[in-house]
N, C-alpha and C positions, 0 to 999 in steps of 0.2 A: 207690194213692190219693195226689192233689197233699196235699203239705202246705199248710197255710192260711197266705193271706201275712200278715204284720203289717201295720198301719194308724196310724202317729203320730196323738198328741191330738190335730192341726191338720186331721187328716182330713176331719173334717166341715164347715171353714170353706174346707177347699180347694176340696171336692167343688161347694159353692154355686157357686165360679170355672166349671164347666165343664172343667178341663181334659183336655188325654190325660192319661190314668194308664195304666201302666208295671208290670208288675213289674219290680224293681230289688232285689237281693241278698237275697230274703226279704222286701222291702216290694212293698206300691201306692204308687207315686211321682208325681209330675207331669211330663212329658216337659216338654211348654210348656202356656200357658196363653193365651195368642196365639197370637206365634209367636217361632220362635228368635230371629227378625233382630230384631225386635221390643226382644223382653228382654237382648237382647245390647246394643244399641245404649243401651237404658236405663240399663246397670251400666256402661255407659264414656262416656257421657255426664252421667248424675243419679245414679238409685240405682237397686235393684233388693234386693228381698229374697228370701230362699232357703228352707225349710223343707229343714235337714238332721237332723232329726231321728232318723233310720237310722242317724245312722254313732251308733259304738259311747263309749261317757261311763262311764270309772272312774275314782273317787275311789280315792287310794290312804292311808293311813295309816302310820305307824310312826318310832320312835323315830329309828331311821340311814336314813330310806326314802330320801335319795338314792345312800346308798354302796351300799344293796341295789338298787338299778334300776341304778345304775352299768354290770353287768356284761353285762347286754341290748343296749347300745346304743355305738355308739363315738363318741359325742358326751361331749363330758366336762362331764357336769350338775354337777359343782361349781362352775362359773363362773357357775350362775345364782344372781340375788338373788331373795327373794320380789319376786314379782309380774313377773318376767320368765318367757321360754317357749323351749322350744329347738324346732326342726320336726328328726324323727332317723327313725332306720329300727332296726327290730327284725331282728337278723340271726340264720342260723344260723351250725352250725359251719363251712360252707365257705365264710360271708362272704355268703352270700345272702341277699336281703333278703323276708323274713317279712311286713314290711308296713311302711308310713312313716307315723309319728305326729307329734303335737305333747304335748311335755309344759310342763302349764303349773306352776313351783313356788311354792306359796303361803305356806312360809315352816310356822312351827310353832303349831300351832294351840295356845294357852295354854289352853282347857279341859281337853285331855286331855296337854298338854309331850310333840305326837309332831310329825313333820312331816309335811303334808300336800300333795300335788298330784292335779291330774287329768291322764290322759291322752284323748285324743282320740283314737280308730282309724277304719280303713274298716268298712264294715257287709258288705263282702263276706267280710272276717277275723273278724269280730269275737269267735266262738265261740270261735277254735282262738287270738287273741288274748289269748283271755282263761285259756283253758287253757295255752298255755306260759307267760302271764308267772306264773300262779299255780304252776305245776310248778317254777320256777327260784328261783321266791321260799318256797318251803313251809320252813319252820323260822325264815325269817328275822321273825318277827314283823309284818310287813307286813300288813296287811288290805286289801283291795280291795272295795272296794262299785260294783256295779254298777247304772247308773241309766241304761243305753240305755233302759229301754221304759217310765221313770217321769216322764222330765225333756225338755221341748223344748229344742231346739236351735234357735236360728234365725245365718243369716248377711243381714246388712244391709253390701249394697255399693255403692259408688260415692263418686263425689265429692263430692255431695249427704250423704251417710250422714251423719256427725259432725251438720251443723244439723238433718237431721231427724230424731234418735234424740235429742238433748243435752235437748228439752225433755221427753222421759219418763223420762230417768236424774239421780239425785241428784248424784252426781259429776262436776264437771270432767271430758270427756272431752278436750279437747286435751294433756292434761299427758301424754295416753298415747302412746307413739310405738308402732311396729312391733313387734309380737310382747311387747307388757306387756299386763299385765291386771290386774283389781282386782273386790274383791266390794263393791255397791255397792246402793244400790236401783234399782228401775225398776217402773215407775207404783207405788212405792211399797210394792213385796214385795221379798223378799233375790234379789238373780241377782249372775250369773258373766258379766261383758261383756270379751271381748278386740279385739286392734286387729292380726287376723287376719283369713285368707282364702284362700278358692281360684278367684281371679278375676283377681290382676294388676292389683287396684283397692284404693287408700285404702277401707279398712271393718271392720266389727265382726259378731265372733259372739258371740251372749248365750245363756246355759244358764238357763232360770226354770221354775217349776212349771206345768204343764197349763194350771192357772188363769188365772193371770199371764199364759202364753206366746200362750194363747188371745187375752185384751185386748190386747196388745202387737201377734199380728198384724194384729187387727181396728182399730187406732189406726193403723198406718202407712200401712194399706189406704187407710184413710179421709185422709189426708193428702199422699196420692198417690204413693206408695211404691209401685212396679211389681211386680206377684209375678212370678216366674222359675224356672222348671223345670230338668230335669235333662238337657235340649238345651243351651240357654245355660250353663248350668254346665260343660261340657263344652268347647265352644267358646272360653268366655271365657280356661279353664285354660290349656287350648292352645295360645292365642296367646301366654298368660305363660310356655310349656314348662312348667310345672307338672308332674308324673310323677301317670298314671293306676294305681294300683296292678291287678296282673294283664293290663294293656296293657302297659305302658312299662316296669314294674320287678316282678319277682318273685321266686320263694325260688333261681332261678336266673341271678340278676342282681347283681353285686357294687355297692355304693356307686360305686368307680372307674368302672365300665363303664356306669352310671348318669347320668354324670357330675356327682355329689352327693362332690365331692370335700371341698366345703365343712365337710361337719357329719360327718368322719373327723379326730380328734385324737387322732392317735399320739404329737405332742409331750407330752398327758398322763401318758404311763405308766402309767395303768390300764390295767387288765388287762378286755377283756369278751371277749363268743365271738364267734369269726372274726378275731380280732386278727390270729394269723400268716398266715392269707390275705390281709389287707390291707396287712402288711407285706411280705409277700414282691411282691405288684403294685407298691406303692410304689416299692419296690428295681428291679423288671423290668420293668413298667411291665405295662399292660393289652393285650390282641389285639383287643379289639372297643373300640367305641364310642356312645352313644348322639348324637347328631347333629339339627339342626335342618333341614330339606329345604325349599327353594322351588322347587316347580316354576313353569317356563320357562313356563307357559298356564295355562289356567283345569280343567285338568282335575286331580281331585283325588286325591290317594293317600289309598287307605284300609288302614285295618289288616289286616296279613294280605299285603300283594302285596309282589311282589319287587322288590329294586332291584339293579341293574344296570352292571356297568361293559364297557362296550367288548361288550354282547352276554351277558356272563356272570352270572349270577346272586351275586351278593356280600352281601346283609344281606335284609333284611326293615321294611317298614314297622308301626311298633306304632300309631301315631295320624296322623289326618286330617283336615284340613277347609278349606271356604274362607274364611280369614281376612274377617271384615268388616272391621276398622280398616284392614289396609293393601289388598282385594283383591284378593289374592293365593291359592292353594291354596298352603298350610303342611304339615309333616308333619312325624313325629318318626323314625326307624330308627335303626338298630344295623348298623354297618357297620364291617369290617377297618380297624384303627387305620390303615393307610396309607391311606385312602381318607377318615377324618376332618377332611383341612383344610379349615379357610373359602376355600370357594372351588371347591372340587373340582367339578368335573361328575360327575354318575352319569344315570342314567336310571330307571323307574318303570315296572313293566310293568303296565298299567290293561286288561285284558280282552281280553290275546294281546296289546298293541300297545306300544309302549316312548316315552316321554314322557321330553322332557329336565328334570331338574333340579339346583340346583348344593348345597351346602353352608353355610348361613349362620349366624351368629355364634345361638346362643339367649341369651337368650328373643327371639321375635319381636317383643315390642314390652317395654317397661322402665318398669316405673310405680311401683315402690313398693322397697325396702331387697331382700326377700327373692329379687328379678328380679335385682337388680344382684348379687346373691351369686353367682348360675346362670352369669350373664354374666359374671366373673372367674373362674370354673371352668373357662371355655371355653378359658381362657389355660393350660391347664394340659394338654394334651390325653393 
């Protein structure tokens, strides 16, 4: 017997759109609601907004709650202030990465003098997320409230977002740069708005109640706010290299070979798990690579096919598609560190046949702080 998918609150105001729906990690999702080229074209040009309301939303609590998540993560969360956010990766012991999150820290909440933040996860982890961080954290007085299936999520993207989101939020949104956030109103109930995303686009994600989230979609709708499915989502990422969790990175994939060399701070000296795998690559460096691919035509590597050198099978493509902004087919693989430079030819094998493509600097296209971070990684190979 199927289990029954889940249905975010927005379900019903989607379902009016028409769109394809999906199942997607345990939900009914929206594939598109036009079409890709459509929504895509919308979020890098105006706006577009997203109903992510799947991925997984915990409130964490506790007195030391940064020095207790400290040891999860090899981003060193002491450097954030309330209302900043770190994007990191939950790793195991052998440096494999568990899933990549965003934590947002919000500083100490004076009703109860504990400190609080939320994490953001995948909806495809989010179970077995929520059970190791609770397993690693049990003694330490931490609390975790979980609010996946209580609380919308929406992401509003584009360049447009800020003027048309500013006149439903109480708050100054310009004073927010990249990756801060702040609790504020919107259309005049309590929400959670960040100056986040997974598009490669200037935009904001807002956490509010059913109710709230309900009128807020039905306000943007109405104001010309593009809706956008989990095609365009997809797309948009990939041109920024953005990492699909269980395509591009998984419990089998180091941060290094990721190349998320960025958000590893060994200069810390905390201690979290997988340290000495990440030390020890540090020192020797890494055998593979994750890599950005343009192929030489319009034909597209998709996840799963081989890449190629000289004839020989060398890496594997994880993501695909054909770039709209530059026109191009784009593609992310993992390939033998000496086959990583910019510039490198390899090949593509697309259904028995082999397609040239070379090595290009990621992210495909550069829009926003978190790109440009990917992009000096590259420097590091």
């Amino acid at each position: 017997m199927e289990t029954p998918l889940f249905r975010t609150p927005l379900y019903p105001l989607i379902e009016e759109l028409n769109p394809r729906i999906v199942a997607f990690s345990g939900w009914e999702m929206a594939m598109q609601y036009s079409s890709i080229a459509k929504e895509h074209e919308a979020v890098r040009l105006a706006v577009g907004m997203f109903d992510i309301s799947h991925m997984g939303k915990f409130v964490l609590r506790g007195e030391n709650l940064v020095d207790q998540l400290q040891p999860l993560v090899p981003s060193d969360l002491s450097r954030l202030q309330p209302g900043q956010a770190q994007y990191t990766v939950l790793l195991n012991p052998q440096g494999g990465i568990l899933d990549d999150i965003i934590f947002y820290y919000q500083g100490i909440d004076r009703t109860i003098n504990q400190q609080r933040g939320t994490l953001i996860v995948n909806a495809a982890t989010c179970t077995q997320d929520k059970a190791w961080i609770l397993s690693q954290l049990q003694g330490s007085g931490v609390e975790l409230e979980d609010l996946t299936q209580s609380m919308i999520l929406l992401a509003i993207q584009g360049p447009e977002s800020e003027p048309k989101l500013q006149p439903l939020v109480a708050d100054p949104l310009h004073s927010l740069k990249a990756f801060e956030h702040l609790e504020t109103k919107i259309l005049g109930q309590p929400g959670f708005i960040a100056r986040t995303g997974y598009t490669g686009e200037d935009g904001f994600e807002i956490m509010v109640n059913p109710e709230t989230g309900l009128e807020l979609w039905q306000k943007l709708l109405d104001i010309g706010v593009v809706p956008c499915g989990l095609g365009a989502r997809d797309t948009l990422r990939l041109e920024a290299a953005m990492a699909l969790y269980g395509q591009d990175i998984d419990a089998t994939i180091t941060p290094y070979e990721a190349g998320l060399r960025w958000i590893v701070h060994l200069e810390s000296k905390t201690e979290f798990i997988g340290r000495p795998i990440l030390e020890q690559q540090q020192a020797t460096g890494v055998s593979r690579r994750l890599v950005g691919l343009e192929m030489q035509g319009r034909h597209i590597a998709r996840h799963g096919y081989p890449v190629q050198n000289q004839g020989e099978i060398i890496g594997e493509v994880t993501s695909g598609t054909l770039s709209q902004t530059l026109g191009k087919a784009i593609a992310l693989a993992y390939v033998p560190i000496e086959f990583a430079k910019i510039g490198q030819p390899l090949d593509v094998e697309i259904r028995g046949k082999s397609y040239p493509a070379v090595v290009v600097k990621r992210p495909f296209i550069v829009r926003l702080v978190f790109a440009m971070m990917v992009a000096n990684d590259e420097t590091n190979p």
